[in-house]
matplotlib code that plots the C-alpha trace (Angstrom):
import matplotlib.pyplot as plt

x = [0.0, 3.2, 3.0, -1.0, 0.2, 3.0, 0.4, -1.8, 0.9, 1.8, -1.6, -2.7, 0.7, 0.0, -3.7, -2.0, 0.8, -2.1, -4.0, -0.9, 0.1, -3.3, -3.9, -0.3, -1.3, -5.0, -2.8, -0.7, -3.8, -5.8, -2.5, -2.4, -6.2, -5.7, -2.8, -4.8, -7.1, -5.1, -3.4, -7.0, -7.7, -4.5, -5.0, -8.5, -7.0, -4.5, -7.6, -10.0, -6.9, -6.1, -9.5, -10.0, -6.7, -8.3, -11.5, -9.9, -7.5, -10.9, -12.5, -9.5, -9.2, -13.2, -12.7, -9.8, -12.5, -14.8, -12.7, -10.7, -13.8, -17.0, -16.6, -15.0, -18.3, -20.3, -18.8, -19.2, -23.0, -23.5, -21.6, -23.5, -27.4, -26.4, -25.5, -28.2, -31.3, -32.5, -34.2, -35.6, -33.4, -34.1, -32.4, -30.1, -31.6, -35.7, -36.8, -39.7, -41.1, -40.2, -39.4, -39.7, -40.0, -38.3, -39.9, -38.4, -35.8, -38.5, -39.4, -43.0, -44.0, -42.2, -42.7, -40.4, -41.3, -42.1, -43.0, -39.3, -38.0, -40.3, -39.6, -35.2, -34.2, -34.6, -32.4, -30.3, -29.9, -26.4, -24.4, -26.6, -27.0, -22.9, -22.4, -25.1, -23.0, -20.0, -22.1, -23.1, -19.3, -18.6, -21.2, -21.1, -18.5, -19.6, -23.2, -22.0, -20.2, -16.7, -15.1, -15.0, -18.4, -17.6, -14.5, -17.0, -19.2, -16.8, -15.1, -17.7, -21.4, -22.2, -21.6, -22.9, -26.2, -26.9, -25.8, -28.1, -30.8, -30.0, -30.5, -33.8, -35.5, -33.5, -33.4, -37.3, -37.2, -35.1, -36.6, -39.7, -38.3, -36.7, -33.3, -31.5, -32.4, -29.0, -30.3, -26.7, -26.7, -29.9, -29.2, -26.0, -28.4, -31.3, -28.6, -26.0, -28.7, -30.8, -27.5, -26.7, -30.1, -29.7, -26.4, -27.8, -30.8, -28.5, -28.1, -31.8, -33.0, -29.8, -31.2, -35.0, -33.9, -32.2, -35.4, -37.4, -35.3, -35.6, -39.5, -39.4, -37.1, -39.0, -38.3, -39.0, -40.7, -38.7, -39.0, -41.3, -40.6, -37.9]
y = [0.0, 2.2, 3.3, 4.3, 6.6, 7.8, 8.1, 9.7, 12.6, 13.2, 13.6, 16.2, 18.2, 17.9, 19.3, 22.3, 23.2, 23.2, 25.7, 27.9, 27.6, 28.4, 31.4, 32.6, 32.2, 34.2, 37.0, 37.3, 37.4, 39.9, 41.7, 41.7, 42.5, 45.5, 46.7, 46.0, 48.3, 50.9, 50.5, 50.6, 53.8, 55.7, 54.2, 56.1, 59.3, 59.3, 58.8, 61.3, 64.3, 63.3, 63.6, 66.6, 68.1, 67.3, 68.7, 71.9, 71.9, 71.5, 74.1, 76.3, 74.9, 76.0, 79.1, 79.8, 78.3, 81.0, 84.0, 82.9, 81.3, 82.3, 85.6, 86.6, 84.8, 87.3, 90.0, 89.6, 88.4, 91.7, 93.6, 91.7, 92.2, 96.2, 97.0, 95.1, 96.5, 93.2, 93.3, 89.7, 89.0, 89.9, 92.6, 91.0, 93.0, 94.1, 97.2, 96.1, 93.0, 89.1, 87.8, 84.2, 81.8, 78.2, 75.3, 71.7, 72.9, 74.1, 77.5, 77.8, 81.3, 84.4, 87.3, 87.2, 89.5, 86.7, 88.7, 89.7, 86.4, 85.1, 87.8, 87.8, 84.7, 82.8, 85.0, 85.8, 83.3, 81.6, 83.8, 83.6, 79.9, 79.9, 81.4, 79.3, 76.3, 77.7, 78.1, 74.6, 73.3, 75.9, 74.5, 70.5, 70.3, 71.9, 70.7, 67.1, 67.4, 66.4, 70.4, 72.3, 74.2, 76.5, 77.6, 78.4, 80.0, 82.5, 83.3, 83.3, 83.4, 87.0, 86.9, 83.3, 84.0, 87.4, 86.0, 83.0, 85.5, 87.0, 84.6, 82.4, 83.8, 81.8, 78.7, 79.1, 79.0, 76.1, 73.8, 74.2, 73.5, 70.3, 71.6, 71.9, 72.0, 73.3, 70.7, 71.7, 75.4, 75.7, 73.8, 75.7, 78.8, 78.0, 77.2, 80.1, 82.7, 82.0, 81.6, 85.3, 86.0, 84.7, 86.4, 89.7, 89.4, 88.2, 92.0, 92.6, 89.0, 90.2, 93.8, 92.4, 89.9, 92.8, 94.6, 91.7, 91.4, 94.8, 94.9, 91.9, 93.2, 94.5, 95.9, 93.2, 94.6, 94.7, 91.5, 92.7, 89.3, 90.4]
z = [0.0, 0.0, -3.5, -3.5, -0.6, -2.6, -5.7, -3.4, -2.0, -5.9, -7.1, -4.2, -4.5, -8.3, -7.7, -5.1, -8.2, -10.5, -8.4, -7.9, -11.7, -12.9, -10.1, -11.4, -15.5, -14.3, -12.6, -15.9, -17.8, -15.7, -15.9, -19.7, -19.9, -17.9, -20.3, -23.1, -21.6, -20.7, -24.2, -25.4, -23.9, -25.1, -28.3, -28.3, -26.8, -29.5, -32.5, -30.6, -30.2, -33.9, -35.2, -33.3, -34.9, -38.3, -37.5, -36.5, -39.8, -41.9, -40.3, -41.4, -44.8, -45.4, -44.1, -46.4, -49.3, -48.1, -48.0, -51.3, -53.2, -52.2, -51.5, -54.8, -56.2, -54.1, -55.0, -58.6, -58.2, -56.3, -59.0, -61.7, -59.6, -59.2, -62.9, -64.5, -61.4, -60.7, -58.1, -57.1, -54.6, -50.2, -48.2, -45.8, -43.2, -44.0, -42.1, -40.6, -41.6, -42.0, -45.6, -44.6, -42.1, -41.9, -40.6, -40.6, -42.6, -45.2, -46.4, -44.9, -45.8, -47.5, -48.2, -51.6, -54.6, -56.8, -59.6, -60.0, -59.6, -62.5, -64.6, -63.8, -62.6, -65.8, -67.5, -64.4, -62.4, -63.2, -61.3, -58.0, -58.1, -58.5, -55.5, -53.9, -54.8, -53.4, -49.8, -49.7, -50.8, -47.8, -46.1, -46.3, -44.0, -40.8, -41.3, -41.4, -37.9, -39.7, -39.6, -36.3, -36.4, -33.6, -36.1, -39.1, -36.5, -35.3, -38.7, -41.0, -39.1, -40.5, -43.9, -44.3, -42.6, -44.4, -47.7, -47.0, -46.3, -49.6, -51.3, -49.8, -53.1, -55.2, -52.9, -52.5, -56.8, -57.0, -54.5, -56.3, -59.6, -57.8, -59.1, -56.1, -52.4, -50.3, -47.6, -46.2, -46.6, -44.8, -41.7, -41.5, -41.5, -39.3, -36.8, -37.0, -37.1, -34.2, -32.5, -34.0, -32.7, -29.4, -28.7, -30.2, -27.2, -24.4, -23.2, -23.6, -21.8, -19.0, -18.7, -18.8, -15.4, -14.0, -14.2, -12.8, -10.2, -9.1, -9.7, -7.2, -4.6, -1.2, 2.2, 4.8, 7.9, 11.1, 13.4, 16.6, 18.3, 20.2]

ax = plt.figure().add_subplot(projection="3d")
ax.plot(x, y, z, "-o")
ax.set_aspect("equal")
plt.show()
């Protein structure tokens, strides 16, 4: 019976260096998970400061497009609307009344002379709808999320949104000749100008809480309990 007790002592210090081996290879594995890990989450540092860096880069380059492209495309539209008197296009900022509203990214009412746009766009319209190809190159970019909007915004806001504003006639014309819809250009618009409009009321809303503030404000009576 000697060697089943020998067999016996080898088996269960066989079974305790299994355990030991096996809690050793789990401790290198956890070990290697959590490098993997950490590797995992560099890794993912690394892509999100790199796509960041090329979100800020195309946000420059489509500024420079704007400045060196568009606006030289503007300017000759302009030139082009103001020697031949057309007159179908909006002014970029009406005195006292709203051209058009934009609902769900569609022109819902408007206040465009449509006349005018019958009557000169046909034979005019080239030049505008060049430029309005240039906005929604301009435009693709940030309204897709892949250039730095915040970029565009602070560069370019202004001109964009009262050029956009300019030209809603046109826009208006074309979506209802299925020609072209700017699906781009508008949702850079509806969302720079009410953020133009908001910052323009800011002081307003401030001054208005200000005033609220004071209307509320009272002197409490003395305590008597005393």
């Amino acid at each position: 019976m000697g060697w089943l007790a020998t067999t016996r002592a080898i088996l269960e210090l066989s079974y305790f260096a299994s355990g030991i081996v096996i809690a050793v290879f789990a401790f290198l594995g956890l070990r290697q998970i959590k490098l993997g890990l950490e590797q995992l989450k560099i890794t993912k540092e690394i892509a999100k400061t790199n796509a960041k860096r090329e979100s800020v880069k195309f946000a420059s380059d489509q500024c420079r497009y704007f400045a060196e492209i568009a606006l030289p495309l503007r300017f000759r539209m302009l030139q082009e609307y103001t020697r031949a008197k057309w007159t179908f296009l909006s002014d970029p900022k009406p005195p006292d009344r709203l051209l058009f509203v934009i609902q769900d990214g569609e022109i819902a009412s408007n206040r465009f002379d449509l006349k005018a746009l019958d009557e000169q766009f046909p034979n005019t319209g080239e030049i505008v709808v060049n430029y309005l190809n240039a906005l929604e190159a301009f435009a693709i970019p940030f309204a897709s999320g892949v250039a730095d909007e915040e970029i565009g915004y602070r560069e370019t806001a202004r001109a964009f949104c009262q050029d956009m504003q300019r030209c809603m006639p046109v826009i208006f014309q074309m979506r209802n000749e299925n020609l072209a819809r700017y699906e781009s250009s508008m949702r850079l618009f509806v969302l720079w100008n009410n953020r133009l409009a908001a910052e323009a009321a800011a002081p307003v809303m401030k001054a208005m809480g200000e005033l609220k503030k004071a209307a509320e404000e009272r002197i409490r009576p003395l305590d008597h309990n005393f």
